[in-house]
GUKEKE-452749 format. One record per residue (C-alpha): y, z negated, x negated; residue in one letter. Coordinates in steps of 0.5 Angstrom, whole numbers, plus 2048, in hexadecimal, padded with zeros to 3 digits. Example, Ala and Ser with C-alpha at 12.3 -4.5 7.8 and 13.67 -1.06 7.14 Angstrom:
! GUKEKE-452749
+-----+-----+-----+-------+
!   Y !   Z !   X ! rokol !
+-----+-----+-----+-------+
! 7F7 ! 7F0 ! 7E7 !     A !
! 7FE ! 7F2 ! 7E5 !     S !
+-----+-----+-----+-------+
! end
This chain:
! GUKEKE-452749
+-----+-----+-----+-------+
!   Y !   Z !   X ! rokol !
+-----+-----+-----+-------+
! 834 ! 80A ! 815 !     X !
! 831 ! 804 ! 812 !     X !
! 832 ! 806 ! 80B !     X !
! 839 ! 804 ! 80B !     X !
! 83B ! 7FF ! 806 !     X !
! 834 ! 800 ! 802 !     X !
! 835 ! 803 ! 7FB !     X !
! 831 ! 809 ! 7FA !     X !
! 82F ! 80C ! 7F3 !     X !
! 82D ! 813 ! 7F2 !     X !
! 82B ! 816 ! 7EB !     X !
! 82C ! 81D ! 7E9 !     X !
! 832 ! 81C ! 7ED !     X !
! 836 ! 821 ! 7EA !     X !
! 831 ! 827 ! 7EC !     X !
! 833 ! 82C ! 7F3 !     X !
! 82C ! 827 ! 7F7 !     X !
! 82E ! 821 ! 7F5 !     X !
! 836 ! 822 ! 7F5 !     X !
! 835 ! 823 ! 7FC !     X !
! 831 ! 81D ! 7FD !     X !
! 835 ! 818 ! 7FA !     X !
! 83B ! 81B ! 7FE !     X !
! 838 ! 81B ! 804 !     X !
! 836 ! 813 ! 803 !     X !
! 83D ! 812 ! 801 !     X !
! 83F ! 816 ! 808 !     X !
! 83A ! 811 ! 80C !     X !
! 83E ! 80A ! 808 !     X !
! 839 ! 809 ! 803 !     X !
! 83C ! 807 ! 7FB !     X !
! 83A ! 80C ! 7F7 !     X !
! 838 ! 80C ! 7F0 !     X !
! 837 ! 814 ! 7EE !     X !
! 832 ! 813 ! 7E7 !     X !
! 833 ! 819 ! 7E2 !     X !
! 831 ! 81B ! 7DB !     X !
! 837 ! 81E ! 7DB !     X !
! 83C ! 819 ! 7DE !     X !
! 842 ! 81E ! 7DE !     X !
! 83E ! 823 ! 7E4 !     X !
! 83C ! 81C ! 7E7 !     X !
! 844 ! 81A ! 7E7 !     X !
! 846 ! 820 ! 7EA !     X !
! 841 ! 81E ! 7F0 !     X !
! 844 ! 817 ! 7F0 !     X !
! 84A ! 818 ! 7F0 !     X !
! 849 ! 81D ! 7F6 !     X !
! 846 ! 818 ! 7FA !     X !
! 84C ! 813 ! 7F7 !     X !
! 851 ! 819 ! 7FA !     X !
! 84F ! 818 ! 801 !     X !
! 850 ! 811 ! 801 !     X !
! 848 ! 810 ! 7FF !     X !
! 846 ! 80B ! 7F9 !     X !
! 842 ! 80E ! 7F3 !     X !
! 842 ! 80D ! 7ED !     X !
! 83E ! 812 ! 7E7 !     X !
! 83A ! 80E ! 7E3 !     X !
! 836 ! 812 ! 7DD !     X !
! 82F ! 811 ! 7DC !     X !
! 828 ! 813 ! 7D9 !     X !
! 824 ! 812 ! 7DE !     X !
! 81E ! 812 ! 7D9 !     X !
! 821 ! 80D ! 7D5 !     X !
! 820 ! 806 ! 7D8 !     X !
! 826 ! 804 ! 7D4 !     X !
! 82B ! 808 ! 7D7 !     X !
! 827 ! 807 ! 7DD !     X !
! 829 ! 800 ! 7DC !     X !
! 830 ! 800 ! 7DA !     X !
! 831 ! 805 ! 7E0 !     X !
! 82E ! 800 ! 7E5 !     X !
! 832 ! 7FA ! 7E2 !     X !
! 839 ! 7FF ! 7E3 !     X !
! 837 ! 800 ! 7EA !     X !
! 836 ! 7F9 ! 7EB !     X !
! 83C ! 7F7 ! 7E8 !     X !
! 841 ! 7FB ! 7EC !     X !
! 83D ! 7FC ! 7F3 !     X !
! 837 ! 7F7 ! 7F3 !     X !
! 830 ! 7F8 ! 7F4 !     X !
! 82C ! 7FF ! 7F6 !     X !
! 82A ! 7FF ! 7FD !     X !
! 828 ! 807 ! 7FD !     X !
! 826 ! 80B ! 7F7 !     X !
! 826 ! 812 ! 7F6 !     X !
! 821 ! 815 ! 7F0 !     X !
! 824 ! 81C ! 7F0 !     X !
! 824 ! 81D ! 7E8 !     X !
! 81F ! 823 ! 7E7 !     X !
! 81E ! 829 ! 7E4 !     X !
! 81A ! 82F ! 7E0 !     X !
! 81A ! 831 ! 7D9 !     X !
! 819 ! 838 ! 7D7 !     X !
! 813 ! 836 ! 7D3 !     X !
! 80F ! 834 ! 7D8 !     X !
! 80F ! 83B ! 7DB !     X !
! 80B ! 841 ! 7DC !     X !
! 80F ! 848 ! 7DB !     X !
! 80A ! 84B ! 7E0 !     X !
! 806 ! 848 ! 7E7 !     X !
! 800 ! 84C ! 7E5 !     X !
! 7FD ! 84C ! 7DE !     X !
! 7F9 ! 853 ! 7DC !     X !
! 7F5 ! 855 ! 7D6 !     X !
! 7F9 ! 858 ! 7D3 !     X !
! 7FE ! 852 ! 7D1 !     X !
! 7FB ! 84F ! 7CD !     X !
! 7FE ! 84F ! 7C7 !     X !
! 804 ! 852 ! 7CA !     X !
! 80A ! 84E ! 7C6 !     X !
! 80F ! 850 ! 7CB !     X !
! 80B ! 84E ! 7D1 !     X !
! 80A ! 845 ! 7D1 !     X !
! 804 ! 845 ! 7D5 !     X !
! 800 ! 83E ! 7D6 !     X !
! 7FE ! 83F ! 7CF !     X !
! 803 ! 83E ! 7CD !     X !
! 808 ! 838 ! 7D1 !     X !
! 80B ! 832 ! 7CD !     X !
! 808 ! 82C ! 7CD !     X !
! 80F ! 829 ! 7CB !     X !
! 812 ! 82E ! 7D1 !     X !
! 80D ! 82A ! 7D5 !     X !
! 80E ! 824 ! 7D4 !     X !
! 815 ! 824 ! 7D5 !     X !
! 814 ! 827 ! 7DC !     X !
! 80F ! 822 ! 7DD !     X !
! 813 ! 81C ! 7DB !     X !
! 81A ! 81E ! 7DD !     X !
! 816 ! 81F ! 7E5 !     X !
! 811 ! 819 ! 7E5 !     X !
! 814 ! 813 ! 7E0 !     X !
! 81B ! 816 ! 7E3 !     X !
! 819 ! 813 ! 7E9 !     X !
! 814 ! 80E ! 7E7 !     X !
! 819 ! 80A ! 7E2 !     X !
! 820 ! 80A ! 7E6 !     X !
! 81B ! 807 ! 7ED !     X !
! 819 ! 802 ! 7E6 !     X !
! 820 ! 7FF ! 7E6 !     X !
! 822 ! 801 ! 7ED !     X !
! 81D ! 7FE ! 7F1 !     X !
! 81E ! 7F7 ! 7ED !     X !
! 825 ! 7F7 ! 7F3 !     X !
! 821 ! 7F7 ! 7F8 !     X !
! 81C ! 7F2 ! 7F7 !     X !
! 820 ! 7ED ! 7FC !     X !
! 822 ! 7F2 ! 801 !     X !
! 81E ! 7F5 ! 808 !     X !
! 821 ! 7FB ! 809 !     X !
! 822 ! 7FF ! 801 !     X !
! 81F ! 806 ! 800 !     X !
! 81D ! 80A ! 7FA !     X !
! 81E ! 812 ! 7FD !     X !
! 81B ! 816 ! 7F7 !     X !
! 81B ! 81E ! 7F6 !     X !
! 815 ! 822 ! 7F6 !     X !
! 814 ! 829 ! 7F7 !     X !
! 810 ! 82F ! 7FA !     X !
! 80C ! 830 ! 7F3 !     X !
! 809 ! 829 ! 7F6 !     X !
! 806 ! 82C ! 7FC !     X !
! 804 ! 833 ! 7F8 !     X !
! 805 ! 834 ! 7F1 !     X !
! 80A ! 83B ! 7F1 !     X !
! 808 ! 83F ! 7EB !     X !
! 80C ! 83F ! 7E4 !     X !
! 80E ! 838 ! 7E4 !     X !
! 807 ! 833 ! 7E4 !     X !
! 80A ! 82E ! 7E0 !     X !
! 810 ! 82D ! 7E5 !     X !
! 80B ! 82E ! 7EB !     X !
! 806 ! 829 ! 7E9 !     X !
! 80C ! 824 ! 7E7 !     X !
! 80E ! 824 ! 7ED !     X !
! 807 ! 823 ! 7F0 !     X !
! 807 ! 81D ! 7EC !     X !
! 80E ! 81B ! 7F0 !     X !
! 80C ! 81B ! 7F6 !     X !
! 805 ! 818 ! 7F4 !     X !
! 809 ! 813 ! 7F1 !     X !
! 80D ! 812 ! 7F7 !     X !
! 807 ! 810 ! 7FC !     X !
! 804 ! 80B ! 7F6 !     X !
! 80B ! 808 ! 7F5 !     X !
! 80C ! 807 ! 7FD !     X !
! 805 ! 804 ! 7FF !     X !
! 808 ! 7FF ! 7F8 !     X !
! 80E ! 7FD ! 7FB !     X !
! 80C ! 7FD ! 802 !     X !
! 80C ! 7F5 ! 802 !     X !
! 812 ! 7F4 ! 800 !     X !
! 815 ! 7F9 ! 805 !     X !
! 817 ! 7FE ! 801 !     X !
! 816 ! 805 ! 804 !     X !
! 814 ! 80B ! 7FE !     X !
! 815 ! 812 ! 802 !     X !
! 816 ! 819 ! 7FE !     X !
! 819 ! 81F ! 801 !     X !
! 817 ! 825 ! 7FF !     X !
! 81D ! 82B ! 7FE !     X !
! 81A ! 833 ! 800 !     X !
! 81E ! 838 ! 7FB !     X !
! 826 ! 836 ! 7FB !     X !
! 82A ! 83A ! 7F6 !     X !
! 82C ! 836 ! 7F0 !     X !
! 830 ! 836 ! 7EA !     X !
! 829 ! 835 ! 7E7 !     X !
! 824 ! 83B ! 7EB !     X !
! 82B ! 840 ! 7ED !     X !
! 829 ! 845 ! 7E8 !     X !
! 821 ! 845 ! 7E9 !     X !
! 824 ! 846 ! 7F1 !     X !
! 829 ! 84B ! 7F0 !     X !
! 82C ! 850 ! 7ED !     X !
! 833 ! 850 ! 7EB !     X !
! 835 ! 855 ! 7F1 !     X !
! 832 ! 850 ! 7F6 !     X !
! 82C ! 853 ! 7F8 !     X !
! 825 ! 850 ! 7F6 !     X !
! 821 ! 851 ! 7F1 !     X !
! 81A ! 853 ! 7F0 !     X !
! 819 ! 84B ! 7F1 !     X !
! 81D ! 849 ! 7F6 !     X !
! 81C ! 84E ! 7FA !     X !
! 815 ! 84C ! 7FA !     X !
! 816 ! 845 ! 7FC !     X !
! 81B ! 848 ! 802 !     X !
! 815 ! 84C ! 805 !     X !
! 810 ! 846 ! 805 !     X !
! 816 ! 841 ! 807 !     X !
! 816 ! 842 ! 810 !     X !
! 81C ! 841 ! 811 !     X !
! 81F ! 846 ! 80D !     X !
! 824 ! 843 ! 807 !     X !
! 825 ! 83E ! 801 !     X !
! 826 ! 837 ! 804 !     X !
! 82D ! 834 ! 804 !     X !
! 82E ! 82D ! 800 !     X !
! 832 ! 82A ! 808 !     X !
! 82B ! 82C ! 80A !     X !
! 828 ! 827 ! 806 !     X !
! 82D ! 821 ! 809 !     X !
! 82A ! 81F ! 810 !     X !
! 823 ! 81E ! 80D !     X !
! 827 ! 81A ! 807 !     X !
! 82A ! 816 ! 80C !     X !
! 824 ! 815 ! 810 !     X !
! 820 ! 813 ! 80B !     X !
! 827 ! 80E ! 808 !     X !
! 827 ! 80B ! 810 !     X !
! 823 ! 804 ! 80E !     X !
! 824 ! 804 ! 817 !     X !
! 822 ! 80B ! 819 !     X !
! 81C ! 80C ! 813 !     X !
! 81A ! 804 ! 813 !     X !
! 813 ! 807 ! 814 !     X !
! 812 ! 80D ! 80F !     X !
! 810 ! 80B ! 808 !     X !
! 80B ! 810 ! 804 !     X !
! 80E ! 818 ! 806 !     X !
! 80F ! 81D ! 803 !     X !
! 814 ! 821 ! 807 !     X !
! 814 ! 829 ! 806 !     X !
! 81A ! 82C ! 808 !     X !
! 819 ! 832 ! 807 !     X !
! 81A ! 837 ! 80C !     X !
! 813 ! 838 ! 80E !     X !
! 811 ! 83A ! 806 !     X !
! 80B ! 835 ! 807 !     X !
! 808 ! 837 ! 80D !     X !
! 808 ! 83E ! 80B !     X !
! 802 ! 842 ! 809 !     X !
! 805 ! 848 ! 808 !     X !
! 802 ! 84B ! 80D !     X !
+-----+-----+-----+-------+
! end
């Protein structure tokens, strides 16, 4: 493929997802940074990728620190050069942005052990927002400088099913991921003359250290949550992270993909089509 030799940095890449990703890129030749808060999770998956004749390194940043950002770049240059394929994995949601229940009735009002609409945190919210939107916005700030000279560079960003249609309890996690893939199309109409590509995959439901227990109960079987997303999902199941791969590599191939800049590219297992009826 024509990712060998390039140098690849993936953020939250000590999660199940973005694990998988930079493997898979490592597998196909790439060098591969593996950005994490937390860079003992991030060395297990370098040092995974070292172990199979691969070449990663764990770097820890914050990627809502243009600092950290920034000292995580300058490392990355130093021991592989500059990046050619930029991966914005790092993301997630935060309790305090999240309703206790889809619906809300009269009788909630003012029932403390219910958190309605009413009742979301702003910081709660903030931080969603931040750690989706501004963690994909400043790591491609700092990133994109690389690619400058370059004809063949691509940023592949993380969206969601939430930007399609917002699922129910979680409208800060929904409407930051919208802001994703806005900004995905935004950044790839920007930096179209400089031939840098901006595209965003957009997973389905894959169990993750992050979702497990809202998906299922500790015997294996679904909760009243997962199970609702299994009957709206066609194909039947939770998606598998090595699903997320051929897409990632598609989009990674600056020969396969030269013309695609722009999507965001649900896989889903047919969620998105779905009406439900």
């Amino acid at each position: 493929m024509s990712i060998k030799g390039k140098v690849a940095v993936v953020t939250g890449g000590a999660g199940v997802l973005c694990g998988a990703f930079a493997k898979e890129l490592a597998r196909n030749g790439a060098k591969v940074a593996v950005l994490d808060l937390n860079k003992e999770r991030a060395s297990i998956v370098s040092d995974e990728i070292n172990g199979y004749g691969g070449k990663a390194i764990a770097v820890e940043c914050n990627v809502l620190e243009k600092e950290s950002i920034k000292a995580a770049a300058d490392e990355i240059r130093a021991t592989f050069g500059t990046c050619d394929i930029l991966v914005n994995g790092a993301g997630g949601n935060h309790p305090k942005g999240t309703t206790s229940k889809e619906f809300m009735s009269q009788e909630d009002f003012g029932d403390n052990d219910e958190t309605t609409f009413f009742d979301l945190d702003k910081d709660g919210i903030s931080f969603v927002f931040d750690l989706n939107f501004l963690g994909t916005l400043l790591p491609s700030q700092e990133f994109a400088k690389d690619m400058k000279d370059k004809t063949d560079a691509t940023i592949i960003n993380v969206s969601s099913m939430n930007a399609f249609t917002p699922l129910t309890k979680i409208p800060a996690y929904s409407a930051a991921k919208s802001a994703v893939s806005n900004f995905t199309q935004w950044l790839a109409v920007h930096m179209a003359e400089m031939g840098v590509r901006v595209n965003a995959i957009a997973p389905g439901f894959f169990v993750t250290a992050q979702n497990e227990k809202l998906l299922l109960n500790e015997d294996g079987s679904f909760t009243a949550r997962g199970n609702k997303i299994i009957t709206n999902t066609p194909v039947g199941r939770f998606g598998k992270p090595e699903e997320l791969l051929g897409t990632l590599m598609w989009l990674a191939d600056s020969e396969k993909s030269s013309f695609v800049t722009g999507t965001i590219i649900p896989v889903d297992g047919g969620f998105s089509a779905y009406s439900g009826v």
